[in-house]
N, C-alpha and C positions, 0 to 999 in steps of 0.2 A: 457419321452423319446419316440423314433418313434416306434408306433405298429402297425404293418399291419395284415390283417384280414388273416383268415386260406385258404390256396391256395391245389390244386388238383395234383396229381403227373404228371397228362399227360398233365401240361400247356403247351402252345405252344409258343415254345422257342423263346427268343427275339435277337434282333441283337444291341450289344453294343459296341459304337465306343469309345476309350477311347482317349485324346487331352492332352499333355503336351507339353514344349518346347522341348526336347529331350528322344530320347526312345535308351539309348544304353546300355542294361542290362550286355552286355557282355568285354564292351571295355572303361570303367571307366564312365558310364552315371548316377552313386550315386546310390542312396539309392532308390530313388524314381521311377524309371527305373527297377528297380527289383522290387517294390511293385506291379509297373501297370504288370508286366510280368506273376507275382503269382497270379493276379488276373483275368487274360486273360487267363492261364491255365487254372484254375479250372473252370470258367464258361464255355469254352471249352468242359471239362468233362461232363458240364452239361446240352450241346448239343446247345446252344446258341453260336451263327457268332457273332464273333469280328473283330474288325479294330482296329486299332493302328494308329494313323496320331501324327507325331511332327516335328520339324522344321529340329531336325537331329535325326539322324537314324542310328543303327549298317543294314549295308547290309546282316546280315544274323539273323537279328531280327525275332523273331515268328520263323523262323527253316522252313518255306513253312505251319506250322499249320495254321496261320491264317494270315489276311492281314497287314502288315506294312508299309505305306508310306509318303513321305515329303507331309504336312501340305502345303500349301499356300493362298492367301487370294482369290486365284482363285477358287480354291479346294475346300473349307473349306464347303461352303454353301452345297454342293453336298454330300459331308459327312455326314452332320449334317442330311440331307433328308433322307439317307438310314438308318439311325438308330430308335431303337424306344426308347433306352435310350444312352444319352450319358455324359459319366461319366470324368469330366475335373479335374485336377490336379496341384496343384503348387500355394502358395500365393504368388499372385501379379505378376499375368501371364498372359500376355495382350491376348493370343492365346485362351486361356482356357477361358476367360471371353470374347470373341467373341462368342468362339461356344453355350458357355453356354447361351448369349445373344441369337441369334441366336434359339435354340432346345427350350426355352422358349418361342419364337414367332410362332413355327410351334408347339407347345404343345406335344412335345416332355420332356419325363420323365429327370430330370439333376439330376445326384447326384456330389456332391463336395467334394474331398478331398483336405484340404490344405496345410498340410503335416506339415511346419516349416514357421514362421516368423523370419530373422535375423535381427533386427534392429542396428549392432551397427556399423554403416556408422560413420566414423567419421565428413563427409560432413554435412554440416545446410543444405545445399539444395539437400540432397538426402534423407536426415531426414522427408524434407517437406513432398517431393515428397510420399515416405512413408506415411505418414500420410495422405495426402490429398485422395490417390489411396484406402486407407483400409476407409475411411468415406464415398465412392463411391462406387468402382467394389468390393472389399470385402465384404461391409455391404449388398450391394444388393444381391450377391452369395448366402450368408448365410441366407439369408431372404426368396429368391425364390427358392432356390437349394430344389426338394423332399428328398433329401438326402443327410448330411452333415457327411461325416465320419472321424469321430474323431479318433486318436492313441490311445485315450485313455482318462481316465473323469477329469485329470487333465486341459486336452483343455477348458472344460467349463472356469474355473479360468483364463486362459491364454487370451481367448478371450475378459472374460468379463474386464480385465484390460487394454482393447484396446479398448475398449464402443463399443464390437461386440457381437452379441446374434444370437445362434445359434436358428434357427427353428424346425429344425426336426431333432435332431444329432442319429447318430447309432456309435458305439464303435464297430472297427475292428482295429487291433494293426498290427502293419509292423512286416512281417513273411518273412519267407527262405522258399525257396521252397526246398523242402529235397532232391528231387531226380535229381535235378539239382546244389545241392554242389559235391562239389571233393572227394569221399572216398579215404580212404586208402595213404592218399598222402606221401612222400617219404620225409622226414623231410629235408630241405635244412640246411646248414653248417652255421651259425649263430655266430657272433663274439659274449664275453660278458657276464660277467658275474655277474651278471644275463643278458640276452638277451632279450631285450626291444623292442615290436613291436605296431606300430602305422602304422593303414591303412587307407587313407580317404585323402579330398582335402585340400592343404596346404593353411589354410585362416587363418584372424587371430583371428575368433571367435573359431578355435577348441584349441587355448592357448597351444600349442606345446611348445614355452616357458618357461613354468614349465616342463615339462620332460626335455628340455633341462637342466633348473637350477638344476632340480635334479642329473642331473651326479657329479656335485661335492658338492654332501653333506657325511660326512660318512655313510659307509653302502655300498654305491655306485661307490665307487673309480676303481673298474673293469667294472661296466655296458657298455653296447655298445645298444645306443640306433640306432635303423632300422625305417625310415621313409619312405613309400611304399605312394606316390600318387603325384600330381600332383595340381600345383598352383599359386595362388598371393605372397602368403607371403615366395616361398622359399627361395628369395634373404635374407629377412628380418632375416630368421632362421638360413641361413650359416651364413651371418656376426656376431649373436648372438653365435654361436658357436665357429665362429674362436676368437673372442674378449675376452670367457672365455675361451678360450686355449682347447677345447674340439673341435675340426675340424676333429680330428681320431677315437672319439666316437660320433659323428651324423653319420652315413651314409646316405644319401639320394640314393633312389632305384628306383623314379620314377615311371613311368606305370609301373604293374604288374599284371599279369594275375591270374583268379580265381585257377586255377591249384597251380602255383607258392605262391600264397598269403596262400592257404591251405598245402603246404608244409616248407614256413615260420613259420607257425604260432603252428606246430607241433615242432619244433626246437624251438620257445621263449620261457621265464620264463613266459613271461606275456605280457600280450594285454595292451596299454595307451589309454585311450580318456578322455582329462582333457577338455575338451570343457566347456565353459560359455553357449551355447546354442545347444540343440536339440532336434528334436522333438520324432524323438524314432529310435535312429539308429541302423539299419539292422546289421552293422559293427558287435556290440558287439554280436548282436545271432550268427551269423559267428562264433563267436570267439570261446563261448559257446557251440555252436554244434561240432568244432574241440576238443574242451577238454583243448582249452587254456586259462587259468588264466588270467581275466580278473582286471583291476586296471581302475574306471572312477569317472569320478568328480560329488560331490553328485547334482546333479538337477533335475528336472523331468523326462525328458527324459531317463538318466539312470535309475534314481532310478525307476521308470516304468517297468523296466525289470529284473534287478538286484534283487529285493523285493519280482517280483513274484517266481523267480525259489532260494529265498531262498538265496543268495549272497548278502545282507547287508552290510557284513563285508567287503565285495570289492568298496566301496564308501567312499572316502575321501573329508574334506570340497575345494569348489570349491577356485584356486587360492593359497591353504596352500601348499607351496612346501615342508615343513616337514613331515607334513602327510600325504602327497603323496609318498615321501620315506619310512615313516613306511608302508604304506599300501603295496608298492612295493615290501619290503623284507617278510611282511607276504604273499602273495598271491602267488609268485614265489617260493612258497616250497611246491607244486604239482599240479597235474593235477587237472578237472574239473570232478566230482562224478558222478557215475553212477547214483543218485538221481537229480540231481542237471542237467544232461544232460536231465534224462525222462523229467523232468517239462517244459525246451527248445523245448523238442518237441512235448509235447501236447500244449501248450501254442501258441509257437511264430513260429509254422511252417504254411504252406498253406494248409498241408496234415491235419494237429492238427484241424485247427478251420475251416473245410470246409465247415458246414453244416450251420454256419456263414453266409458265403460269398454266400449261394445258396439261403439264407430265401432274404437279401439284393435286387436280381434280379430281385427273385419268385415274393417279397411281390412288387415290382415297377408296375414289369406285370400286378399283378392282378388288384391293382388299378387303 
């Protein structure tokens, strides 16, 4: 694994431009949006000039701390000059494997994060496209990148089942920035009982599907499940809904604000993410740091975070709607443990694992 040599406390701070397609932490920009945000903070703290460039943008991204702006191919080279590392994000991101290309030729430091691979395009020719792009700009990323920061050591496996090899991987896990969640939030009025909540884009790799089917299994017969996001597949999930006669227990909620979503989620029995694929979703620390009872589907991703703070028993097998209902009515008979909240937040916060993300910068500079 990547070791870098012992570094001086008065290094002289570097300037890191971070490159994804979207950087909108605040106005539904996922998971990955917030990662680069937690990570533009705390090196921030660490007196190190950041930029942020993606193709969209929340207008009040960075808050005036540090730079934020649209990306273009005009742009971009100019970026790539002012940094001395610049740290790209997103597998199979045409922006991010320019810059990287790019800070590579001006020998400029790159680290890579790729956060998630979705492969399940039902398409043969998006399949290809897939596959031909990850034997290419993926393999090369991972080859040339000084640093490939991995969720977590699982990624070795996941990679290597895709004929990719990681060069020089570092282990930093997707964290909440703490002092940027909602305290204290005002529980909103919640149909249902149990009160079913799912946050995140309506695709059809997160298998929303099964909580639907779950509403009519027994156990279940009162539940009101709450879907908060925005996407492809919602057409698919209302007429899944109206077809089992359940059109008045889906609610679709749409965009929701961090405020609002942590007022939700004070009011649910329990958090859903039956998802077939993720790479380690923020969602569930969210949920985790509210103190709401989480329910997800056992795969890496979850089980990555779930294992560490001690929540085993919250993972049912992936696609089993019956044990997804057992699991529903155990986990929604209380809140999330004063134990089980510390390990969330020495773990999976920004504040938790900072000393992390400062060796990451330190050890690039010094080299």
């Amino acid at each position: 694994h990547f070791t870098a040599p012992q570094i001086s406390l008065d290094m002289t701070p570097a300037r890191i431009l971070h490159v994804y397609k979207n950087f909108q932490p605040h106005t539904g920009g996922g998971g990955v949006s917030r990662h680069i945000a937690g990570l533009a903070d705390l090196a921030l703290q660490e007196g190190h000039s950041i930029r942020v460039i993606a193709q969209a943008i929340d207008p009040d991204a960075g808050a005036g701390r540090y730079e934020v702006h649209h990306a273009s191919k005009a742009s971009l080279l100019a970026d790539v000059r002012w940094a001395d590392i610049v740290h790209v994000h997103g597998s199979r991101t045409p922006i991010s494997l320019r810059a990287a290309y790019m800070a590579h030729r001006l020998n400029k430091k790159v680290v890579y994060t790729p956060h998630c691979y979705y492969d399940h395009d039902s398409s043969t020719f998006k399949r290809a496209a897939k596959w031909l792009w990850d034997q290419l700009g993926e393999r090369w990323l991972l080859k040339r990148a000084d640093a490939t920061v991995l969720l977590a050591e699982f990624w070795l496996d996941y990679l290597q089942a895709r004929n990719l090899r990681v060069t020089r991987p570092v282990f930093i896990p997707n964290c909440v920035l703490l002092k940027s969640l909602p305290q204290d939030a005002m529980g909103a009025e919640l149909e249902g009982s149990p009160a079913l909540l799912s946050v995140g884009r309506l695709d059809c790799v997160k298998r929303l599907e099964d909580a639907i089917a779950a509403l009519s299994q027994p156990g279940l017969e009162q539940a009101v499940l709450h879907l908060v996001g925005t996407g492809p597949d919602r057409a698919r999930l209302e007429h899944l809904a109206t077809s089992q006669g359940l059109s008045e227990r889906v609610q679709f909620h749409g965009f929701v604000s961090d405020n609002d979503v942590a007022g939700m989620s004070a009011a649910a029995d329990a958090f859903l993410l039956p998802s077939e694929m993720e790479g380690m979703p923020t969602v569930i620390i969210e949920m985790l740091l509210h103190r709401c009872p989480v329910v997800a589907s056992d795969i890496p991703g979850n089980r990555t975070i779930l294992a560490q703070v001690g929540l085993e028993d919250a993972l049912y097998p992936l696609a089993d709607v019956s044990r997804l209902v057992q699991c529903i009515v155990q986990q929604s008979r209380g809140r999330i443990s004063d134990e089980h909240h510390r390990r969330t937040m020495n773990t999976f916060t920004w504040e938790g694992i900072r000393q992390r993300v400062k060796a990451l910068y330190e050890n690039l500079s010094a080299r």
